[in-house]
C-alpha positions in Angstrom: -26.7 -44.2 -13.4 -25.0 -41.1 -13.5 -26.3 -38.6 -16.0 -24.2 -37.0 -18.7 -23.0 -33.5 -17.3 -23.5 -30.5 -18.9 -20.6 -28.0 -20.3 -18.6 -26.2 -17.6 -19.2 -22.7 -17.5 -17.7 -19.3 -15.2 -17.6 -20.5 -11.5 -18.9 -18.8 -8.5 -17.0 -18.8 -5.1 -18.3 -21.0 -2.6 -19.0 -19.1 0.6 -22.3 -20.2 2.4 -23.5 -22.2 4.6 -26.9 -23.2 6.1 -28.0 -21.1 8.1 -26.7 -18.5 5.3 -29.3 -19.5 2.5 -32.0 -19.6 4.9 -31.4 -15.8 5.7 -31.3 -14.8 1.8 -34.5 -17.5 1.3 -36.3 -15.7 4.3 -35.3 -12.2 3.8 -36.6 -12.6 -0.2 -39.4 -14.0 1.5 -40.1 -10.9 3.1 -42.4 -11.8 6.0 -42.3 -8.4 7.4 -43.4 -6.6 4.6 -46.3 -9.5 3.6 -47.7 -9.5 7.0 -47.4 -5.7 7.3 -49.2 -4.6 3.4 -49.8 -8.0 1.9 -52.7 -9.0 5.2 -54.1 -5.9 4.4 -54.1 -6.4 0.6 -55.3 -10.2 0.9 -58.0 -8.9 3.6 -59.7 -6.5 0.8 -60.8 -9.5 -1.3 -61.2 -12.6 1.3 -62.0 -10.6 4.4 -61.8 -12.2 7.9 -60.1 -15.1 6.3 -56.9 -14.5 6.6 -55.6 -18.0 8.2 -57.3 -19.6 6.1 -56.2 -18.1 2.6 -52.9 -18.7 4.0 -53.0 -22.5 5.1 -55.2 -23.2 1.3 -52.1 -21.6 -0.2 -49.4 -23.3 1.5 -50.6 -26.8 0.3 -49.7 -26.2 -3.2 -46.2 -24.4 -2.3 -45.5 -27.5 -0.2 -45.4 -29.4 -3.0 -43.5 -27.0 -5.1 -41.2 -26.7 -2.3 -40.7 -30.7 -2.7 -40.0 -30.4 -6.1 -37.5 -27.8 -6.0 -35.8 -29.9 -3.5 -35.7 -33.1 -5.2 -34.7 -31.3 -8.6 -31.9 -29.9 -6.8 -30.2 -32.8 -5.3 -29.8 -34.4 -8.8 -29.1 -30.8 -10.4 -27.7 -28.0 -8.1 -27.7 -25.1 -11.1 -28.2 -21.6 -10.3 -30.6 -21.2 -12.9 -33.0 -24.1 -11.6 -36.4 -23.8 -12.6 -35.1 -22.6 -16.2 -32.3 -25.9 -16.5 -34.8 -28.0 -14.9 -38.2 -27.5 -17.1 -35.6 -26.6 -20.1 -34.5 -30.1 -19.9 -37.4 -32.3 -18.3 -40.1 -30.5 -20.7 -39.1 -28.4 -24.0 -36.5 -25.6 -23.7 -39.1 -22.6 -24.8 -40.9 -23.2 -21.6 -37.6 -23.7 -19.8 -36.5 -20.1 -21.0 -39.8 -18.7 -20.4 -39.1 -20.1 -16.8 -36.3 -17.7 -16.5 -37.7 -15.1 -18.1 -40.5 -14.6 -15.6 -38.7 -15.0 -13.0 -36.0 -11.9 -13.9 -39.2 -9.8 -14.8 -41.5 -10.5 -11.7 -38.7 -9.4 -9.8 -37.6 -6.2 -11.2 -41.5 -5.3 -10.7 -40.9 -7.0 -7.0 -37.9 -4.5 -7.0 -39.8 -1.7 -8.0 -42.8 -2.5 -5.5 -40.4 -2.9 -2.7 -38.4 0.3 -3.8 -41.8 2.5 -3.1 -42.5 0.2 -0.2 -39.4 0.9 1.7 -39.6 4.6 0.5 -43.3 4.7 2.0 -41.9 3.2 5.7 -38.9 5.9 6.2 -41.6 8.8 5.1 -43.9 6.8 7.5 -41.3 6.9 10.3 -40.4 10.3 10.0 -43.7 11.5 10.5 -43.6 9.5 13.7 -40.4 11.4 14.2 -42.4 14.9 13.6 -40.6 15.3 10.2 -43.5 16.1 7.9 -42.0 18.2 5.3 -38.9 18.9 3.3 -37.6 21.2 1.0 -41.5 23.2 1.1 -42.9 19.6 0.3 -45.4 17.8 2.3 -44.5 13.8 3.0 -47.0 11.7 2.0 -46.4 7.6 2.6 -49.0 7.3 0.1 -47.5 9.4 -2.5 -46.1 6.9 -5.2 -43.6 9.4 -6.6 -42.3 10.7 -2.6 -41.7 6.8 -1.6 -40.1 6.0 -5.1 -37.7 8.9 -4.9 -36.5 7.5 -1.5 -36.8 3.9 -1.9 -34.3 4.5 -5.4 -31.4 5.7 -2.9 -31.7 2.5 -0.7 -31.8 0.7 -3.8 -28.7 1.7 -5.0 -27.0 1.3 -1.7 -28.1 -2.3 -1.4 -27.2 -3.1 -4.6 -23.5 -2.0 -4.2 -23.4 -3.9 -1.4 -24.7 -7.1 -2.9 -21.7 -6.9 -5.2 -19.1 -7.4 -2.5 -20.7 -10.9 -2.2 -23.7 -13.3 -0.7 -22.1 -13.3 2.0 -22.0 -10.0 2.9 -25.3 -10.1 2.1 -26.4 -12.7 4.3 -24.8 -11.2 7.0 -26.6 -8.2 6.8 -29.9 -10.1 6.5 -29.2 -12.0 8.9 -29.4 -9.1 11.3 -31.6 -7.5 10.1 -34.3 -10.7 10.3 -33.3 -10.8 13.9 -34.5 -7.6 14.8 -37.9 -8.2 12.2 -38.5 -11.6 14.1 -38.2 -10.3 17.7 -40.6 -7.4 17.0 -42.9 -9.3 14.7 -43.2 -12.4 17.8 -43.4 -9.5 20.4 -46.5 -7.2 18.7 -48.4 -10.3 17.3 -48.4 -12.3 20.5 -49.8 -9.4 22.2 -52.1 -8.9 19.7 -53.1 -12.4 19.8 -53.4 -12.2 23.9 -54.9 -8.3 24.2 -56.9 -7.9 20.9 -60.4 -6.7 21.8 -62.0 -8.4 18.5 -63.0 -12.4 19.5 -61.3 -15.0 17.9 -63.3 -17.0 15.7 -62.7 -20.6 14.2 -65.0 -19.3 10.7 -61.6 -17.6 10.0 -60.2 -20.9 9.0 -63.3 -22.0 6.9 -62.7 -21.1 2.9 -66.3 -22.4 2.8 -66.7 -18.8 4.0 -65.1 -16.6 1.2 -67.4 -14.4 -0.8 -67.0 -15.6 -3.9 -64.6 -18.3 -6.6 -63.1 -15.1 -8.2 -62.6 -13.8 -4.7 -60.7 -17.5 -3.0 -58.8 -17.4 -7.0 -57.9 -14.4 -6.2 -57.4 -14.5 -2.5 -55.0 -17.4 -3.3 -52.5 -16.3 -5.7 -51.9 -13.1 -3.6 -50.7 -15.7 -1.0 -48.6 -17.7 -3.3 -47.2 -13.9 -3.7 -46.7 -14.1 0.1 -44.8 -17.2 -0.2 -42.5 -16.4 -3.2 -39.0 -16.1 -2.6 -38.4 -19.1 -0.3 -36.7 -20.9 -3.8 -34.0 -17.8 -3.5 -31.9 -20.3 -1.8 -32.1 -22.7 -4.6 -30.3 -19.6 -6.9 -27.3 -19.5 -4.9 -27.1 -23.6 -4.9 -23.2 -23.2 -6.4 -21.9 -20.8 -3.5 -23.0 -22.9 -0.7 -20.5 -25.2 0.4 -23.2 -28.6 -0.3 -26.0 -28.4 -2.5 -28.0 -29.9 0.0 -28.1 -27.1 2.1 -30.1 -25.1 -0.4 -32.9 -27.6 0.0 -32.7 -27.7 3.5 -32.4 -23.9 3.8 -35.7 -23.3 1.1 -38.0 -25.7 3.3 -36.8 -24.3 6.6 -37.6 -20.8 5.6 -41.7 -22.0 3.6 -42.4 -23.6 7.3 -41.4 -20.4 9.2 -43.1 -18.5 6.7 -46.1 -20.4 7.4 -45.8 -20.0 11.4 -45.3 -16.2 11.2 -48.3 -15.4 8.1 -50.9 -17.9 10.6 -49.7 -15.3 13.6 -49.9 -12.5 12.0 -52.9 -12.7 10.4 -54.9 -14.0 13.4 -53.2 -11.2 15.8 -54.1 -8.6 13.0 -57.7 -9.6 12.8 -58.1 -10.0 17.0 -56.9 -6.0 17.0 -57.9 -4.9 13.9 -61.5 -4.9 12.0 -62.0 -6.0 9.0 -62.6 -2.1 7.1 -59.5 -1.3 9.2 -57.3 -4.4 7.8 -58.5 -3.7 4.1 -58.5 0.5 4.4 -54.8 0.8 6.0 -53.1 -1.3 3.0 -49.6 -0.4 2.8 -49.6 1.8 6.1 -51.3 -0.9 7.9 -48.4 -2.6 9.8 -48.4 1.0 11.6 -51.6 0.9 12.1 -51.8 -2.3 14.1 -49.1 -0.8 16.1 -50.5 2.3 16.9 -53.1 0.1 18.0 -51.3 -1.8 20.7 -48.5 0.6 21.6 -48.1 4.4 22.4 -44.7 6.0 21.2 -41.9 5.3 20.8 -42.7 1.6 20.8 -45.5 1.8 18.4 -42.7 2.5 15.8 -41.0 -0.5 16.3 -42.9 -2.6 13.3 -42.5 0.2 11.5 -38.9 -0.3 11.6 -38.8 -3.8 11.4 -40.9 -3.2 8.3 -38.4 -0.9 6.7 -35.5 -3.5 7.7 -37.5 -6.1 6.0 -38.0 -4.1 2.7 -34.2 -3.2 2.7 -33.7 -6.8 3.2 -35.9 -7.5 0.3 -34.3 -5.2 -2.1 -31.2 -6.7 -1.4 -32.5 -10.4 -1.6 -34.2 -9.9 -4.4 -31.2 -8.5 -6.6 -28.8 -11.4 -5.8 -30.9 -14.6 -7.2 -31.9 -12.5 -10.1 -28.1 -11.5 -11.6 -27.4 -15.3 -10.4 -30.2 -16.7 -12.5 -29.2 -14.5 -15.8 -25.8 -15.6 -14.8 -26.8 -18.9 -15.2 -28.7 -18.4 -18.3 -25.9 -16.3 -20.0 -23.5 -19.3 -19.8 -25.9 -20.9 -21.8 -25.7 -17.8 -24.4 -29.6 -17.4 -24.3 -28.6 -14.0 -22.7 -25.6 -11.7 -23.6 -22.1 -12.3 -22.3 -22.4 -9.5 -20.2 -24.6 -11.6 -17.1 -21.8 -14.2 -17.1 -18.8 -12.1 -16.0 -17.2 -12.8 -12.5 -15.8 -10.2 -10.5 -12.3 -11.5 -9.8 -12.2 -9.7 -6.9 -15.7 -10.8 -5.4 -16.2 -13.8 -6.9 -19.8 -12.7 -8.0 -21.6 -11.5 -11.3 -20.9 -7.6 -10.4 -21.3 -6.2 -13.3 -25.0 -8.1 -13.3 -26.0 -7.2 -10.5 -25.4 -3.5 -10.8 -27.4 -3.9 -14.1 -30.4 -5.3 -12.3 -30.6 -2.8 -9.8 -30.4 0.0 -12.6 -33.3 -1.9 -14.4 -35.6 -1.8 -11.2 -34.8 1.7 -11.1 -35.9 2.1 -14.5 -39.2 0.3 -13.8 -39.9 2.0 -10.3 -39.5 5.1 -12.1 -42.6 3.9 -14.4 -44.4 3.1 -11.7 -45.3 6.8 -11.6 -47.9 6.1 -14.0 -50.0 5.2 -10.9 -50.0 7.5 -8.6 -51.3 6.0 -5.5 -49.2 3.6 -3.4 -51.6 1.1 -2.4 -53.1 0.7 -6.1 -49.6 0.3 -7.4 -49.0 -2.3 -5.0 -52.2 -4.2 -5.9 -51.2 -3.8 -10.2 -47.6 -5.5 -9.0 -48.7 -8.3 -6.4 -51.9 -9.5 -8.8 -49.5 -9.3 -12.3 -46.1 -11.2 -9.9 -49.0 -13.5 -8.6 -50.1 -15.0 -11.8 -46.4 -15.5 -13.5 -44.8 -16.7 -10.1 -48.1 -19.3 -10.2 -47.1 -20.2 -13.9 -43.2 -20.8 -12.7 -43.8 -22.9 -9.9 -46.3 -24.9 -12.2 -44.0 -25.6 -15.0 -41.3 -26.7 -12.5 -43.6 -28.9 -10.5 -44.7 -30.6 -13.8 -41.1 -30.9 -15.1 -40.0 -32.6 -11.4 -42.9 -35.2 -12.3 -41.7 -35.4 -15.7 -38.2 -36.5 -14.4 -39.4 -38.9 -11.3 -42.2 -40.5 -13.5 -40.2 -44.3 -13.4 -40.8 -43.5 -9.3 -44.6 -44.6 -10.0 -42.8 -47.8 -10.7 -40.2 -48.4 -8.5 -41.2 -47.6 -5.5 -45.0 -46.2 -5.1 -44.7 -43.7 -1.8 -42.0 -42.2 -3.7 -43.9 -41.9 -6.6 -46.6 -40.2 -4.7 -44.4 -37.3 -3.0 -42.0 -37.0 -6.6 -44.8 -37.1 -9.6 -48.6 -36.8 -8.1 -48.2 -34.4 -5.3 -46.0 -32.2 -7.6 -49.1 -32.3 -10.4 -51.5 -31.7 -8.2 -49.9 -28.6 -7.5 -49.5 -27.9 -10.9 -52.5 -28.1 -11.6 -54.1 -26.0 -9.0 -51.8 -23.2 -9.6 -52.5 -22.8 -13.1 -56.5 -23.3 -12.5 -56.2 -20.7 -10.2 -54.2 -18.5 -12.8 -56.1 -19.6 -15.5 -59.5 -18.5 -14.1 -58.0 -15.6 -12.4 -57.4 -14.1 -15.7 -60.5 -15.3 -17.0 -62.4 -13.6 -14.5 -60.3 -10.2 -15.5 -61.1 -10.4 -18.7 -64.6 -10.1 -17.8 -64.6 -7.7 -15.3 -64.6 -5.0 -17.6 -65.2 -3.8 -21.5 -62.4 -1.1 -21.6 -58.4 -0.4 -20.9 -57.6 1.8 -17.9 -54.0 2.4 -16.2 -56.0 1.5 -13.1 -55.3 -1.2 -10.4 -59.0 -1.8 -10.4 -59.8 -2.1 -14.4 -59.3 -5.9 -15.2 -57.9 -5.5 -18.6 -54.9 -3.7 -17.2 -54.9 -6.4 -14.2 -54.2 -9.0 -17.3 -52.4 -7.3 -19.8 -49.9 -6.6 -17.5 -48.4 -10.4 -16.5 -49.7 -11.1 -20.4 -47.4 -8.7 -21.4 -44.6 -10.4 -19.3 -45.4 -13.8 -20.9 -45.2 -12.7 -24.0 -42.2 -10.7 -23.8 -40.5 -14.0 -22.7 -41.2 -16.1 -26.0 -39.8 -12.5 -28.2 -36.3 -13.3 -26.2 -36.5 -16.8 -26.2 -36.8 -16.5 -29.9 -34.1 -14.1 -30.3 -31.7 -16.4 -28.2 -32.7 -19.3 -30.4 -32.0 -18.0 -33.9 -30.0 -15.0 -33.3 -27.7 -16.0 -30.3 -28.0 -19.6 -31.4 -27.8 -20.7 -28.0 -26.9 -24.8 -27.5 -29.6 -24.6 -25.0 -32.2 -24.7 -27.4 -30.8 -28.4 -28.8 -30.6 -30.5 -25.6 -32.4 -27.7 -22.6 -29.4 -28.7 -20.9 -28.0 -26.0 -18.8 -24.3 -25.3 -18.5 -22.7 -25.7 -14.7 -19.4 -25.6 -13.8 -19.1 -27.9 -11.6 -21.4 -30.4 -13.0 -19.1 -33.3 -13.4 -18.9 -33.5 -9.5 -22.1 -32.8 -8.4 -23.7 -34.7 -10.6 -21.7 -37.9 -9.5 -22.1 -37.6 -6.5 -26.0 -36.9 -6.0 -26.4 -40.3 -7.1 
């Protein structure tokens, strides 16, 4: 039976390949730059637990990763998560889908922006630069590392335009270089580190507290996010099934590298040092093992993998509104293909002006590191919510499985709700245990009912829109959640 395809919309060239997607998917990823400040981050609340907060965390993913995929080979659609729940569940939660998704990553952009503006102060301090223009550098400074991480923003973002492949060819490089000197400093951390390995680093038994494994855990969902980036540029690869392959390759890898890295950074590095360093302490751990100039090389590698980042993270989100302005639930403006590039140009230069616009009121907090920790925790709890609803609209869609054929049943409808599930207990109590945490609002990255208004505020901003494209714009969407695809008719037919 083949389903009845939606509309045909604006089409996007066709340009990648494999081994393309899996450089966006692991460049949006970002191992780099979650080994290097998310360890340090996830270290402050879990301790020496790093492996295993990561392994807990990967279980659910792994079965949000197999939902994504199965979703995709009966519907490639660059707006996936939002076509998919849209249609499988009810089209407010499918737009909400969306929504988050374009909002956690402009404050992803934003994060990155001050991260990769924190690594080039950080390196040219290494270099013996420590001031310009009468002003002392500061890594920590969240106005210095905004102010440079804006101007790599902009560059990356022009370049994005020219094409995903472009893109990928850059990343592609650039995760080279990251991978070599990532394998390099955490094997011989691993081999050289004076702290003893320990087999309690795997126990969760061994985590302080619930609030502090909830917590522990979403931070390393945050870790994992970006791996469905492939899935967004499912109608530029050449077969749709390549953005399956390339989102699974890339969660496995990511796996491999964060189990490395946070067992080399705990053999070098103690556990005050791992949670004190935060967003300088990739430097640190190479300080640590190397003198100059080779101590600089994570550094670098760090700064490649935030510039990779930026870039990464621009391109699904213009091709997500893209796909949710062919369905008029966003303004025609996100739907407009460059002739010349075959990409949403004018989009993409309008999301990189937005993360500008919300780095810039980043300012608010001044210090890096509690910036970073307002972002991850706020990103954490919608990006947990997403990959719930999508999970639980893949089970929704396979349920007749259960019948048919009982193994497939298992890996299409129960392993998908189990993920579910655990992602929004994990949310739910996370914000639970915010609210609780304190009796008063501070613009603090340690006062828990700024902690929850922010991804609140995200949640609810989503609805106001989706409203607005239902009764204003009118949008068909709202009818059937059906998204629009041009080339629907042929995929669809032949995924069967």
């Amino acid at each position: 039976m083949i389903d009845t395809p939606p509309p045909s919309g604006p089409a996007l060239r066709k340009s990648l390949g494999l081994l393309d997607g899996v450089a966006i998917a692991a460049s949006s990823t970002a191992a780099t730059t979650s080994i290097g400040i998310g360890l340090g981050v996830t270290a402050g609340v879990v301790g020496l637990h790093l492996p295993a907060i990561m392994l807990l965390a990967f279980l659910p993913i792994l079965g949000i990763a197999g939902a994504y995929s199965r979703l995709n080979k009966v519907e490639p659609n660059a707006g996936n998560g939002y076509v998919w729940v849209g249609r499988s569940l009810t089209p407010w939660l499918g737009f909400l889908v969306g929504w988050v998704n374009i909002v956690a990553t402009i404050a992803f952009l934003a994060y990155t922006t001050a991260v990769t503006g924190s690594a080039m102060i950080q390196l040219a301090g290494e270099a013996g630069v420590h001031k310009a223009g009468g002003l002392t550098l500061d890594p920590g400074s969240t106005a210095q590392t905004t102010a440079v991480g804006i101007v790599i923003l902009v560059a990356v973002t022009l370049t994005a335009v020219t094409g995903v492949r472009t893109a990928a060819r850059l990343q592609t490089g650039l995760l080279i270089f990251e991978y070599v000197v990532l394998l390099g400093f955490c094997g011989y951390g691993i081999v050289t580190g004076p702290h003893a390995f320990s087999l309690s680093w795997f126990d969760p038994f061994a985590i302080p507290s619930a609030s502090a494994l909830a917590q522990g855990l979403l931070l390393s969902v945050f870790c994992y996010w970006g791996f469905e980036a492939a899935f967004t540029v499912n109608e530029e690869v050449r077969d749709p099934r390549d953005a399956s392959r390339a989102g699974l390759i890339t969660l496995v890898t990511m796996l491999g590298l964060f189990l490395l890295g946070s067992i080399a950074f705990q053999r070098v590095l103690s556990e005050d040092e791992l949670a004190g360093h935060g967003a300088q302490g990739l430097a640190y751990f190479g300080d640590r093992l190397a003198s100059q100039p080779l101590a600089a090389l994570p550094l670098v590698a760090l700064m490649f993998s935030a510039v990779a980042s930026l870039q990464a993270g621009v391109i699904p989100t213009a091709r997500g509104m893209f796909a949710m302005s062919r369905d008029r639930t966003l303004g025609p403006i996100w739907s407009k293909v460059s002739s010349r590039y075959g990409t949403p140009a004018l989009g993409t230069l309008l999301i990189g002006a937005l993360a500008t616009a919300v780095a810039a009121l980043a300012l608010v907090i001044p210090r890096l590191a509690d910036m970073i920790m307002a972002t991850v925790n706020a990103v954490g709890i919608v990006v947990a919510l997403s990959y719930a609803l999508t999970a639980l609209a893949a089970a929704v869609r396979f349920r007749a499985l259960l019948r048919e054929d009982w193994r497939q049943g298992v890996r299409a409808v129960v392993l998908p709700t189990l993920s579910a599930i655990s992602l929004l207990g994990l949310g739910g109590y996370l914000c639970w245990s915010f609210y609780t945490s304190t009796d008063h609002l501070e613009v603090s990255a340690d006062n828990g009912w700024f902690l929850l208004l922010t991804p609140l505020a995200m949640i609810a901003s989503g609805f106001l829109a989706a409203a607005w494209a239902k009764w204003v714009r009118r949008s068909p969407y709202f009818h059937s959640g059906r998204g629009t695809d041009a080339d629907a008719p042929q995929l669809l037919a032949t995924s069967r």
